[in-house]
C-alpha positions in Angstrom: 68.2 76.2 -57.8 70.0 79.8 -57.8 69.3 80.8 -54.1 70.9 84.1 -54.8 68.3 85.1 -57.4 65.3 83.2 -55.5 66.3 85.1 -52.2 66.1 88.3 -54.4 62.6 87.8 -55.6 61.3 87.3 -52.2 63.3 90.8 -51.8 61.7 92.4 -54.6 58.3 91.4 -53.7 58.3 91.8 -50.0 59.9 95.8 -50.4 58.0 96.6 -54.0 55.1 97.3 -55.5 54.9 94.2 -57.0 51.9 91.4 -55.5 53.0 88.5 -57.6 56.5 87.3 -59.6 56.5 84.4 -61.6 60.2 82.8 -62.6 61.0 80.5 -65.1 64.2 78.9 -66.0 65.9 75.5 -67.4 62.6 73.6 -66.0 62.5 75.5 -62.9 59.5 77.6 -61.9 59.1 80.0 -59.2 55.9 81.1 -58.2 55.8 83.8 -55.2 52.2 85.7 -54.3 51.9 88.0 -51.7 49.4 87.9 -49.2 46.6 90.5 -49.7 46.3 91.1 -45.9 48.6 90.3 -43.1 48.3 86.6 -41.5 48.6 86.8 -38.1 49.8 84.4 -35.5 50.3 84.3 -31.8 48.7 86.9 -29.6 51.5 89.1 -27.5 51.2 91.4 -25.4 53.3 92.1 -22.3 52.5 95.3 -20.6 54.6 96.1 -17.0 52.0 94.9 -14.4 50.8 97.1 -11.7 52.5 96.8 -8.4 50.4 94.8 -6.7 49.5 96.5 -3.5 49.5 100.0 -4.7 48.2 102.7 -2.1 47.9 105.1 -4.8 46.1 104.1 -8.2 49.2 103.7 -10.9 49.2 107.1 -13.3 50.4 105.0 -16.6 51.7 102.1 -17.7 53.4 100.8 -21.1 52.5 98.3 -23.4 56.0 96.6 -24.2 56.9 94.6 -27.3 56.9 90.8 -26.6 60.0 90.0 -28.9 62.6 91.8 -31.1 61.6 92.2 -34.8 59.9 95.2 -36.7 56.7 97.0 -35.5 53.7 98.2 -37.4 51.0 100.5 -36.2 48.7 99.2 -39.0 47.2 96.1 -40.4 49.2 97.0 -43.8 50.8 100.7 -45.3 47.8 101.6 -46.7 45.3 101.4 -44.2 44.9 103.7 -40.7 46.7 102.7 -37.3 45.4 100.6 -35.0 45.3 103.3 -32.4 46.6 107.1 -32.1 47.5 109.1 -29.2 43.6 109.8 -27.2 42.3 106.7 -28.2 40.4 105.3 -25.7 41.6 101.4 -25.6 40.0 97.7 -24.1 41.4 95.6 -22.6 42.4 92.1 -25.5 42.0 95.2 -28.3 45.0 94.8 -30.9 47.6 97.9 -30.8 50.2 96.9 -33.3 52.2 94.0 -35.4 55.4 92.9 -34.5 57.0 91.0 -37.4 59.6 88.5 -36.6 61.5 86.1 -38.3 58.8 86.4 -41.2 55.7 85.6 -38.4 53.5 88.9 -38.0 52.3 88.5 -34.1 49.3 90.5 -32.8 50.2 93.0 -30.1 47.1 93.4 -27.6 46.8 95.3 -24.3 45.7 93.1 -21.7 44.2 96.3 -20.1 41.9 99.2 -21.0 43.1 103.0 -20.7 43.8 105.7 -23.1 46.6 106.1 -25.1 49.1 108.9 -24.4 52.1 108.3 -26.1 53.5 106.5 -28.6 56.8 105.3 -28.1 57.7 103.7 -31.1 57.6 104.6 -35.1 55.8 102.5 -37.6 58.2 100.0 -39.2 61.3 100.5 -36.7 63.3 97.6 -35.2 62.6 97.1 -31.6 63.8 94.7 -28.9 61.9 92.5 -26.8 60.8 94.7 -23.8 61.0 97.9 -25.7 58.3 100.0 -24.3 55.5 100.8 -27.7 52.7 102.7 -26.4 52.1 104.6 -22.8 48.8 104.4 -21.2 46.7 106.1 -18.4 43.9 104.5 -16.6 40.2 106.6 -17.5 39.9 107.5 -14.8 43.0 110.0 -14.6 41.5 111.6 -18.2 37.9 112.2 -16.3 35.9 110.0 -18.8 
């Protein structure tokens, strides 16, 4: 098999328009379908905990990528973002996608708050421990 030309369909339909090639060749056939929605595996989410005994309540905190791969703010390019600066968050609710090594992982924030920046562009590399999102508590927004 021609792993060249079999690593170049996979190219072709993963960056194109394209939902489904079919190959065929000296009594080889390659079959490749892409998915119509993003599986997802493994739940991350590793924010910076809180100090622990705080006198003062903590004014924000980030939501940092878990591992280094590519982020998405969206379940796929077509559809809205999980969550925009002002949304009003809870705590387990997905934020984001990290894709790595060809695995898309559920970014969640293991605590509730609103969302005042976002740190990170849709579909940019990032490293483990990259902040992606900044978050104040409701309580500093007067909700």
């Amino acid at each position: 098999m021609d792993k060249p030309l079999v690593e170049r369909l996979v190219s072709l339909l993963e960056n194109g328009a394209l939902s489904e090639i079919e190959y065929s060749a000296g009594g080889t056939r390659i079959r490749l379908v892409k998915a119509s929605a993003p599986v997802l595996t493994d739940q991350l989410w590793l924010p910076k905990a809180a100090p622990a005994a705080s006198p003062r309540p903590q004014s924000s905190w980030t939501i940092d990528a878990g591992l280094t791969g590519v982020f998405y703010r969206a379940p796929s390019p077509d559809e809205t973002a999980f969550v925009e600066v002002g949304t009003v968050i809870r705590e387990g609710q997905q934020v984001g996608i990290i894709e790595a090594m060809k695995m898309l992982n559920v970014l969640e924030s293991q605590r509730g708050g609103r969302v005042v920046r976002i740190l990170a562009d849709d579909g940019a590399s990032i490293e483990a421990g990259m902040p992606l999102f900044e978050l104040q508590p409701l309580e500093d927004n007067h909700v």
